[in-house]
C-alpha positions as CSV (number, residue, x, y, z in Angstrom):
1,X,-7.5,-11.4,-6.2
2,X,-5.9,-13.6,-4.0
3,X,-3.3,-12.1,-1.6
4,X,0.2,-14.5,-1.2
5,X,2.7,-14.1,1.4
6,X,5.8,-15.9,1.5
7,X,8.6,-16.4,3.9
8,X,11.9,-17.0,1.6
9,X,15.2,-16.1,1.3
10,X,17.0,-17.7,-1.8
11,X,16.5,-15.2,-4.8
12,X,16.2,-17.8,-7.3
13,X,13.1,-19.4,-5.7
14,X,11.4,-16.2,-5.1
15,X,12.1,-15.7,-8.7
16,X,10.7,-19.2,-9.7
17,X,7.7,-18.4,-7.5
18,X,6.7,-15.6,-8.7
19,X,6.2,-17.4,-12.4
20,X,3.4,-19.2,-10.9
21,X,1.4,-16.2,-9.0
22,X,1.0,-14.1,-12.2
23,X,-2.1,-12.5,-11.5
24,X,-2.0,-12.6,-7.7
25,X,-0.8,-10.1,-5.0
26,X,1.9,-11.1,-3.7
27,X,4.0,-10.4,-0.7
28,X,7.6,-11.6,-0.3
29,X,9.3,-11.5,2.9
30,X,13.5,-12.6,3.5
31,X,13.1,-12.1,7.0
32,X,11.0,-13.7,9.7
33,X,10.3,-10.5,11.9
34,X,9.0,-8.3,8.9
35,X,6.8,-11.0,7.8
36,X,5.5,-11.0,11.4
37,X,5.0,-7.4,11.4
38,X,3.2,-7.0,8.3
39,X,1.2,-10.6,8.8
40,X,0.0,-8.6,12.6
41,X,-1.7,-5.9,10.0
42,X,-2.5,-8.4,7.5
43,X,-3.5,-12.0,8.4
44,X,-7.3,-12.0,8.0
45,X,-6.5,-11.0,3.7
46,X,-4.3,-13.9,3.0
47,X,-5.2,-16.5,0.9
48,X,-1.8,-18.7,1.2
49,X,1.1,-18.8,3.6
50,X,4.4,-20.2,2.1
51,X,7.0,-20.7,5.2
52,X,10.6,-21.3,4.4
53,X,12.5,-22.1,7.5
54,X,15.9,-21.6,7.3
55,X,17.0,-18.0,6.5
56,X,20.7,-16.6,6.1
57,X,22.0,-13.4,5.8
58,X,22.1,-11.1,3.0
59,X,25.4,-10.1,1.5
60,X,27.0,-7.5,3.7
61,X,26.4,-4.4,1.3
62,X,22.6,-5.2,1.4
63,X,20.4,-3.1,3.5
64,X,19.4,-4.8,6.6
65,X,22.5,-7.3,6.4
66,X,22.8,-6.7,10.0
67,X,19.6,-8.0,10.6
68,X,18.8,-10.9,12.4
69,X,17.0,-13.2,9.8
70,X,14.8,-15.3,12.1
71,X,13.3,-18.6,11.1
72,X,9.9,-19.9,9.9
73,X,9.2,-21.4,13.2
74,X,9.0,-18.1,14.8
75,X,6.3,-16.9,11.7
76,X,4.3,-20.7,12.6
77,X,4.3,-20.1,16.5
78,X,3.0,-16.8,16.1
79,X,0.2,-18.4,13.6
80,X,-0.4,-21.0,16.1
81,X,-1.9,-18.9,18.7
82,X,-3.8,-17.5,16.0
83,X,-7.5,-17.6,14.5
84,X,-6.5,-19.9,11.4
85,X,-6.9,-17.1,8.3
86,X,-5.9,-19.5,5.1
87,X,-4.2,-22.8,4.4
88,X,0.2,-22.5,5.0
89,X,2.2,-24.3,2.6
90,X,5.8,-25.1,4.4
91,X,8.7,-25.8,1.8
92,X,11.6,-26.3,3.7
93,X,14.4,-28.8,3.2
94,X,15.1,-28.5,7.0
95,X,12.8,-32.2,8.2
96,X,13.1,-31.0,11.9
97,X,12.2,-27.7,11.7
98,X,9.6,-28.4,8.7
99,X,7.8,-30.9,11.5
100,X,7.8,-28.2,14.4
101,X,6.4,-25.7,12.0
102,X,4.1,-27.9,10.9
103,X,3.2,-29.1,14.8
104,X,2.7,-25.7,16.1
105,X,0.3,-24.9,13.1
106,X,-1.2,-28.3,13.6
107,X,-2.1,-27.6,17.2
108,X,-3.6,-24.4,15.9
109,X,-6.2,-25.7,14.1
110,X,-4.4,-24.3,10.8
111,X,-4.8,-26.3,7.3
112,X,-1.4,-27.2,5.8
113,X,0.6,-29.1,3.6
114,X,4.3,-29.6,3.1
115,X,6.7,-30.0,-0.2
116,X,10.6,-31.3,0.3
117,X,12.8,-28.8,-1.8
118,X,14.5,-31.2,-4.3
119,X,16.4,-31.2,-7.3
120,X,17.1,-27.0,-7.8
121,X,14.4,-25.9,-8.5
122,X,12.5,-28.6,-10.0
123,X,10.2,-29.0,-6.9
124,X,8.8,-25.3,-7.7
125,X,7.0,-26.4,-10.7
126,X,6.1,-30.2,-9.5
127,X,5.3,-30.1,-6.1
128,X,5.1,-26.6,-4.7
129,X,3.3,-24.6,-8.2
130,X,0.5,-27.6,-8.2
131,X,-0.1,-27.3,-4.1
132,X,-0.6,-23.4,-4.2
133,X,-2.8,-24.0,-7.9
134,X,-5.2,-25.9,-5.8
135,X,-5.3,-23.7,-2.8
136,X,-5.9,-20.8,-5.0
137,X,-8.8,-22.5,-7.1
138,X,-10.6,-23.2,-3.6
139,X,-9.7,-27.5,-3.8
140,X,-6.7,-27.7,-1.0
141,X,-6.4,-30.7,0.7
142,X,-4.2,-31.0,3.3
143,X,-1.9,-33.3,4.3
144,X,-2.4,-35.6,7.1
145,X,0.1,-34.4,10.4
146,X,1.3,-37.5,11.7
């Protein structure tokens, strides 16, 4: 069984990932510092990386609203200076921090590929859902990091 963690903090896209993983473990993270801290236990069982990078606060009632959310750059710095463990996917609308995530991964010998949220949540099923189909059946190619 293949073993998924994502970094992501919008509700509806967790949701609309989660259609496309039936079957799969999955482990879905909001903040950047718990998916570190599980990833330092975990790294050498995943089978995908998803990395959102920009994360916001959870409504004030929420537990852990306090909590500083981080951003996917930390979680791709840390995997940087790391034994590459699986292919990371990065799905963030932010281009800047999308190419620094995908540098610092790059520079780590990691495989990876990016998809440009677009249209609600219309890239889920056309770009993102056919990426992570490919990783899982074993035939990911990754893009080229120019």
């Amino acid at each position: 069984m293949a073993l998924v963690a994502i970094l992501e903090d919008d509700e509806r896209r967790r949701a609309a990932f989660l259609t496309y993983l039936e079957g799969h473990e999955v482990q879905l993270f909001n903040r950047a510092p718990r998916m570190l801290a599980w990833l330092k236990e975990h790294l050498s069982e995943c089978t995908l990386i998803s990395l959102d990078n920009d994360l916001f606060l959870v409504d004030e009632g929420s537990e852990g609203a306090s909590e500083d959310p981080g951003e996917g750059r930390e979680v791709a710095d840390w995997l940087g200076e790391q034994t590459p463990a699986c292919p990371v996917l990065v799905h963030s609308s932010n281009h800047m921090a999308a190419y620094s995530i995908r540098n610092s991964l790059h520079f780590g010998g990691w495989e990876q590929a990016r998809v440009t949220p677009f249209s609600d949540l219309d890239w889920v099923e056309l770009s993102w859902a056919p990426k992570v189909r490919a990783i899982l059946a074993g035939e990911f190619v990754p893009d080229p990091f120019e």
